[in-house]
C-alpha positions as CSV (number, residue, x, y, z in Angstrom):
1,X,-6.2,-100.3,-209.5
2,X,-5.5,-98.1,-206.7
3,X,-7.3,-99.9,-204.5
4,X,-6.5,-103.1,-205.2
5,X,-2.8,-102.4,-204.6
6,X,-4.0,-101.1,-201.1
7,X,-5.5,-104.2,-200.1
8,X,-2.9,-106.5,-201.1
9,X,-0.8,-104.4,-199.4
10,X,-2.9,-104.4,-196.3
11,X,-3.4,-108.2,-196.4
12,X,0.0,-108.4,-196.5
13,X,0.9,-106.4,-193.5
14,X,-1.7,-108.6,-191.8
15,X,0.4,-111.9,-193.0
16,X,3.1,-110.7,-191.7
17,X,1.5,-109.5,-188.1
18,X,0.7,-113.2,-187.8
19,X,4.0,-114.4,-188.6
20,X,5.8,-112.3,-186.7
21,X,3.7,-113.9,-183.5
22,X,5.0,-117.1,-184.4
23,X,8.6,-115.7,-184.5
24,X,8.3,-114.6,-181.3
25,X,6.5,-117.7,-180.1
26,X,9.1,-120.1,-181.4
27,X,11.9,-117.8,-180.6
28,X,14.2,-119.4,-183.3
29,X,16.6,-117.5,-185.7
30,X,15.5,-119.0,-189.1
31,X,12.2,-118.4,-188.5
32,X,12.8,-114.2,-187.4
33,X,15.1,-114.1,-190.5
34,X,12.2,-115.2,-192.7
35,X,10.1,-112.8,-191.3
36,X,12.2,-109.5,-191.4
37,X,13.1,-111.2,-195.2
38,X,8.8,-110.7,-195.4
39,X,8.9,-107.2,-194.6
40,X,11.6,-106.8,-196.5
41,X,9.8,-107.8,-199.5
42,X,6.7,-105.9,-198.1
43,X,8.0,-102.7,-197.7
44,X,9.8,-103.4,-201.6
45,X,6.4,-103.1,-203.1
46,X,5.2,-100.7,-201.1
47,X,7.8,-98.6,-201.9
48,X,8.2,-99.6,-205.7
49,X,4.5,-98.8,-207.5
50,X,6.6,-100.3,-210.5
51,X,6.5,-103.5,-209.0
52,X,3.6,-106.1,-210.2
53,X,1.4,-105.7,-206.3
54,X,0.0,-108.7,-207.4
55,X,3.6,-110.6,-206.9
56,X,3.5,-110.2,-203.5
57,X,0.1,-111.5,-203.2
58,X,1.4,-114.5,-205.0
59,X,4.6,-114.7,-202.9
60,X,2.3,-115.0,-199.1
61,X,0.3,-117.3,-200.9
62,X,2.4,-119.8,-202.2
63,X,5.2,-118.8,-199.3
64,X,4.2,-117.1,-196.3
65,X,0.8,-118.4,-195.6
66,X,2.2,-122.0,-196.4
67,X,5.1,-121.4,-193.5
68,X,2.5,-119.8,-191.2
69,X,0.3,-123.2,-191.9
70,X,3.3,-125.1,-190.8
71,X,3.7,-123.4,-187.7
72,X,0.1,-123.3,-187.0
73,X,0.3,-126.8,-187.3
74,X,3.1,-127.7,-185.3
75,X,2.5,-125.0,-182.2
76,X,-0.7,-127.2,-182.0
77,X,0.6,-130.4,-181.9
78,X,3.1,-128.9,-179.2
79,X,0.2,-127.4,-177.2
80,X,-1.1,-131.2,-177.2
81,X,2.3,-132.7,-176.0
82,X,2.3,-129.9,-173.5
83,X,-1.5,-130.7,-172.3
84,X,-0.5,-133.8,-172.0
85,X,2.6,-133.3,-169.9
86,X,0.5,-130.8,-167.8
87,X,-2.2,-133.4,-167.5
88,X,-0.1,-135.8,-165.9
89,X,2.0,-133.5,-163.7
90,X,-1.6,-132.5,-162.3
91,X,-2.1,-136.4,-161.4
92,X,1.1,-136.6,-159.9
93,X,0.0,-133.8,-157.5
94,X,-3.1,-134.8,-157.0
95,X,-1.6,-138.0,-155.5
96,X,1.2,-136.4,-153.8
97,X,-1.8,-134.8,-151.8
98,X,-3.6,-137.7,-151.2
99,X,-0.5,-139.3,-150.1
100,X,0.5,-136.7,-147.9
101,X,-2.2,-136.7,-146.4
102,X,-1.8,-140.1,-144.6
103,X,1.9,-139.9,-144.6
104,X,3.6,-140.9,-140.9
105,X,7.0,-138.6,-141.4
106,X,10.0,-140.5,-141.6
107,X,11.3,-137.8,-138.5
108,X,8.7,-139.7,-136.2
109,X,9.1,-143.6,-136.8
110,X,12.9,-142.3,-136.7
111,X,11.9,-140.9,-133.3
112,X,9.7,-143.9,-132.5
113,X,12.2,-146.1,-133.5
114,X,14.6,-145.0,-129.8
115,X,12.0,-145.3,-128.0
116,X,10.7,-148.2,-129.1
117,X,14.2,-149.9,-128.5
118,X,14.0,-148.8,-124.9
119,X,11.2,-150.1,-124.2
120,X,12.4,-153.8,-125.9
121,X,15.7,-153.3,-123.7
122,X,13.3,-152.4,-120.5
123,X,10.9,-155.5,-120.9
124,X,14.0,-157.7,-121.5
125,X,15.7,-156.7,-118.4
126,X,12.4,-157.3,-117.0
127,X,12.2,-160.8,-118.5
128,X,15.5,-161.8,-117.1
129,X,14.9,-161.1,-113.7
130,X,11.3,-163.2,-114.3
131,X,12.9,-166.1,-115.6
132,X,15.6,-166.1,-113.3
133,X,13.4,-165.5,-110.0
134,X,10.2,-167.8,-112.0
135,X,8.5,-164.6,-111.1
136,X,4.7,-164.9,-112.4
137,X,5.1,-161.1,-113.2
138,X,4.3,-159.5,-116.3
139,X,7.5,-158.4,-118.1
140,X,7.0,-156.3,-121.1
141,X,6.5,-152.8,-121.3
142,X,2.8,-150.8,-122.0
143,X,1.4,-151.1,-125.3
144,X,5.0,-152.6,-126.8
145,X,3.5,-153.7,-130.1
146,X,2.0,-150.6,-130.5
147,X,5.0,-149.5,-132.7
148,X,5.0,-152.1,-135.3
149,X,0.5,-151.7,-135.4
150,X,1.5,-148.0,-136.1
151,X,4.5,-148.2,-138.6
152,X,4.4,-151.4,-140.4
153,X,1.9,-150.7,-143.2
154,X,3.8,-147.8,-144.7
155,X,7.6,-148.7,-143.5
156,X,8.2,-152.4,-143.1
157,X,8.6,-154.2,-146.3
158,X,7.6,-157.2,-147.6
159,X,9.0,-161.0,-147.5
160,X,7.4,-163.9,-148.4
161,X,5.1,-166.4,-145.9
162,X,7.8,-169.1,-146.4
163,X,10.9,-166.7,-145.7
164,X,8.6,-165.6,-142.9
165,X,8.4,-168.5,-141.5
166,X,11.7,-170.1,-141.5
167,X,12.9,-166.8,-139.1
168,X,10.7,-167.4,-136.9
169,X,11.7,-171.0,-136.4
170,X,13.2,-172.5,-133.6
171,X,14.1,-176.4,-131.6
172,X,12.6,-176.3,-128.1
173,X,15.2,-177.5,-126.2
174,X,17.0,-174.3,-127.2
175,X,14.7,-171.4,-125.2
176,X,13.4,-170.6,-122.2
177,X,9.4,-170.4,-122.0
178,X,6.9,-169.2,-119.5
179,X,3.4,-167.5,-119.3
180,X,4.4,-164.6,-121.3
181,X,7.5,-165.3,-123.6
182,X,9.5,-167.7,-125.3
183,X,13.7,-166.9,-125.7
184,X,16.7,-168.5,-126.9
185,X,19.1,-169.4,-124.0
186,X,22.0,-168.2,-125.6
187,X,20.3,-164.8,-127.1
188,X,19.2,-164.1,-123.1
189,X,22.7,-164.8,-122.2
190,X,24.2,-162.4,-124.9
191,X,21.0,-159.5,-123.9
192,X,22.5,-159.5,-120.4
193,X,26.6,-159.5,-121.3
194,X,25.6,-156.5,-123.6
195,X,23.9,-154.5,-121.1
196,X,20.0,-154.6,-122.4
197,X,21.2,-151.9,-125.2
198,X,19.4,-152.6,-128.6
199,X,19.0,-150.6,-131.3
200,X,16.0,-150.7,-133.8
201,X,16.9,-152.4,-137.1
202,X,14.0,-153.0,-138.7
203,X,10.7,-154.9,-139.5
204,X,9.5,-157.1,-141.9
205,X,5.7,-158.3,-142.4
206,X,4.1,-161.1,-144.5
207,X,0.5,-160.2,-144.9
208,X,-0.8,-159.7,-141.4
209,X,2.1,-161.0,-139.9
210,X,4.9,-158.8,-138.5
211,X,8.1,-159.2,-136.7
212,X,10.6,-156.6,-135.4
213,X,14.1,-157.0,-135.5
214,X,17.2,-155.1,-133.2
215,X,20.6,-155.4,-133.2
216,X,22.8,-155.0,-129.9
217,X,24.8,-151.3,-129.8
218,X,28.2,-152.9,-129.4
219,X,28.2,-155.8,-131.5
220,X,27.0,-157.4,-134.7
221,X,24.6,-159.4,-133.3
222,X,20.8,-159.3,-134.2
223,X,17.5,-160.6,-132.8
224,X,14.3,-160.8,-133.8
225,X,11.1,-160.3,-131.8
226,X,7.3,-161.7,-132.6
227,X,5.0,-160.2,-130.9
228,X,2.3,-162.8,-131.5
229,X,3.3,-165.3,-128.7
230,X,6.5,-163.1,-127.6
231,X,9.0,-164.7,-129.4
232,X,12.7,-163.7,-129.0
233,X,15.4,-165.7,-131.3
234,X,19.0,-164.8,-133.3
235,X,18.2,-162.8,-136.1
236,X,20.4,-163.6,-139.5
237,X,20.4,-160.3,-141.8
238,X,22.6,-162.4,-144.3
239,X,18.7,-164.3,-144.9
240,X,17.3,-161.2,-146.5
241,X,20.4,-159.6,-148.1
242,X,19.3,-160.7,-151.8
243,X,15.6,-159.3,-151.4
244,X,16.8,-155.9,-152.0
245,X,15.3,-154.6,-148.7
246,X,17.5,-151.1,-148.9
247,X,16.3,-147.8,-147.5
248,X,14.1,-150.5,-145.3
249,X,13.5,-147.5,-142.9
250,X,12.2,-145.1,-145.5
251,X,8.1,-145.0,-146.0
252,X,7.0,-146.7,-149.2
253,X,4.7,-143.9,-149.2
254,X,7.8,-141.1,-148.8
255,X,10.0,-142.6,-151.7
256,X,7.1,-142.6,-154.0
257,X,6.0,-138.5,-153.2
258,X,9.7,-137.7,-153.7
259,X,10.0,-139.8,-156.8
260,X,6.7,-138.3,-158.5
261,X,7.9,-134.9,-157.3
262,X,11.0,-135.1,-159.0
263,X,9.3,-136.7,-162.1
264,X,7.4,-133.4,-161.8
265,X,10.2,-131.6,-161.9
266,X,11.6,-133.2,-164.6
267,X,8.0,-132.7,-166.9
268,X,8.1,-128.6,-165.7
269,X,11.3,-128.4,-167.1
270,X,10.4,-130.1,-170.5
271,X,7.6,-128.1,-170.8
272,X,9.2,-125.1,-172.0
273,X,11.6,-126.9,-174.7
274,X,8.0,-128.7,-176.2
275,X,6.2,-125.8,-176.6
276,X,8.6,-124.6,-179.1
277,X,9.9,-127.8,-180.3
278,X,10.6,-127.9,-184.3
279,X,11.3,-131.5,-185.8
280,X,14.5,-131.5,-187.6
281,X,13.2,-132.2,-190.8
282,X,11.0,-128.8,-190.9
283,X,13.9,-126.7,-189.7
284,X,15.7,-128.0,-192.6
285,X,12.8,-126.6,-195.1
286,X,13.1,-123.8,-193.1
287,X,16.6,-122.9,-193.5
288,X,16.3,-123.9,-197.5
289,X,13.1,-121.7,-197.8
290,X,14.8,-118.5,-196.3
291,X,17.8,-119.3,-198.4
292,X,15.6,-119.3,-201.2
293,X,13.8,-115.6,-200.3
294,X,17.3,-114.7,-199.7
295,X,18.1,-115.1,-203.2
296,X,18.0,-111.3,-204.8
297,X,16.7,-113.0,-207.8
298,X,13.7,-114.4,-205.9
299,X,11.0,-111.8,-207.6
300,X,12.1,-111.7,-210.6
301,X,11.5,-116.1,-210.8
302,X,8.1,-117.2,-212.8
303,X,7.9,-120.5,-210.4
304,X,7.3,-119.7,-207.2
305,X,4.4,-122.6,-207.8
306,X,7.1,-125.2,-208.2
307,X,9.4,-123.8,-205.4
308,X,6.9,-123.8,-202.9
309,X,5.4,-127.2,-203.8
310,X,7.9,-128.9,-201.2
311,X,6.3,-126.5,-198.3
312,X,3.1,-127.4,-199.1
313,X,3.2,-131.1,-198.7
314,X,4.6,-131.1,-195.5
315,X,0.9,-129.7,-194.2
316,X,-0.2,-133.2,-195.5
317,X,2.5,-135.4,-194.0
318,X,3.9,-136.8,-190.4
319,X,7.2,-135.7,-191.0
320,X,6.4,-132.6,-188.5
């Protein structure tokens, strides 16, 4: 008899080891109140030989080991979720790398960009003088298309062929040609009154074509430049306005690494909160379940089969 009460009594100290690692694992007050109720009931029949051992057997039975299946159960469905979240915040990284790896920094083409406008203000002065002297010289400035061959893949965005096409257009009679370039009389007039001082706007491409666009320093004025055939005409911004073009001189490749590193930052911090989660519906049984081992009437009751009955069909449900 002796040593049946001592194993009971062990087994139960061993019950309540485990759920006392799921208190601290959840870290939610219900939950540590039901298991200082435990050794509170424990350390009753260890301390009261009058007290039927085999009760408490019956009591982690029916209770204790059905709450610790519950918890079992949900800390593993967590652990998923968390996999999961860890899963993809390990993809995100992995293509952060890879785009980081071919990223041109924003700093540079903002560098490139100034010095790229000097050179289009340089090879326009340039033109000027050849068209006004019907010089045979070659105007434009070294490797001036090197720019867009460098940046437009990752920071000139999209427009369609047709769209393309129809800013690029243009009536003869309207520009100056020779060897090397084709201009709009009026735009050369305006370059010259403004002083050759451009700045960098910004490009556009459709498919393999590309075309950069400026806008004078001390007006409103735009023009557009294509390099294929040297083309120089006004530039309308108000034609592209409803294409949603903003941040036009931000990589596609830099806004996408900042947004999946903030939606990193967002999964890191949700990671915490899902390990421990607990669905409303088990926090409620909870709460009734330590209200009921709370009751100091609780051992003396012949139906701890029918109170626990609503514990133990959560284990076979979704509800958690």
């Amino acid at each position: 008899m002796e040593e049946n009460r001592r194993q009971i009594l062990n087994e139960s100290s061993g019950i309540i080891s485990k759920l006392q690692l799921l208190s601290a694992f959840f870290e939610d007050e219900v939950i540590y109140k039901i298991y200082v109720r435990s050794q509170v009931i424990h350390q009753l029949f260890m301390t009261n030989t009058d007290l039927d051992i085999n009760r408490l057997s019956l009591f982690h039975l029916q209770f204790t080991e059905t709450v610790i299946g519950l918890l079992r159960k949900v800390k593993q469905s967590n652990e998923q979720n968390v996999n999961i979240l860890y899963e993809e915040i390990g993809q995100n990284r992995a293509m952060v790398e890879g785009l980081e790896d071919t990223l041109l920094s924003e700093t540079a083409f903002n560098q490139d960009k100034q010095r790229q406008a000097q050179k289009m203000d340089l090879s326009l002065r340039r033109l000027y003088q050849v068209l006004a002297e019907d010089a045979p010289d070659y105007p434009f400035s070294h490797n001036i298309n090197a720019f867009s061959a460098r940046y437009a893949q990752d920071f000139y965005p999209d427009v369609t062929p047709d769209l393309f096409s129809e800013l690029i257009q243009y009536n003869p009679s309207e520009v100056y040609s020779n060897t090397y370039a084709v201009i709009q009389r009026k735009l050369l007039g305006q370059i010259n009154k403004q002083g050759y001082r451009s700045v960098f706007h910004m490009g556009l491409k459709a498919g393999s074509q590309v075309l950069e666009t400026y806008k004078f320093a001390d007006a409103e004025t735009y023009y557009l430049y294509l390099s294929s055939g040297n083309l120089f005409l006004f530039f309308h911004p108000e034609k592209i306005q409803d294409l949603g073009l903003d941040n036009h001189s931000a990589s596609k490749k830099a806004r996408l690494i900042r947004e999946l590193k903030d939606h990193n930052a967002r999964l890191e911090s949700n990671i915490s909160a899902a390990k421990t989660f607990l669905p409303a519906p088990l926090k409620a049984l909870l709460a009734e379940y330590y209200r009921k081992i709370s009751d100091i009437n609780f051992l003396t009751q012949s139906d701890f089969e029918v109170q626990a009955n609503i514990l133990k069909t959560m284990l076979n449900t979704d509800s958690i």
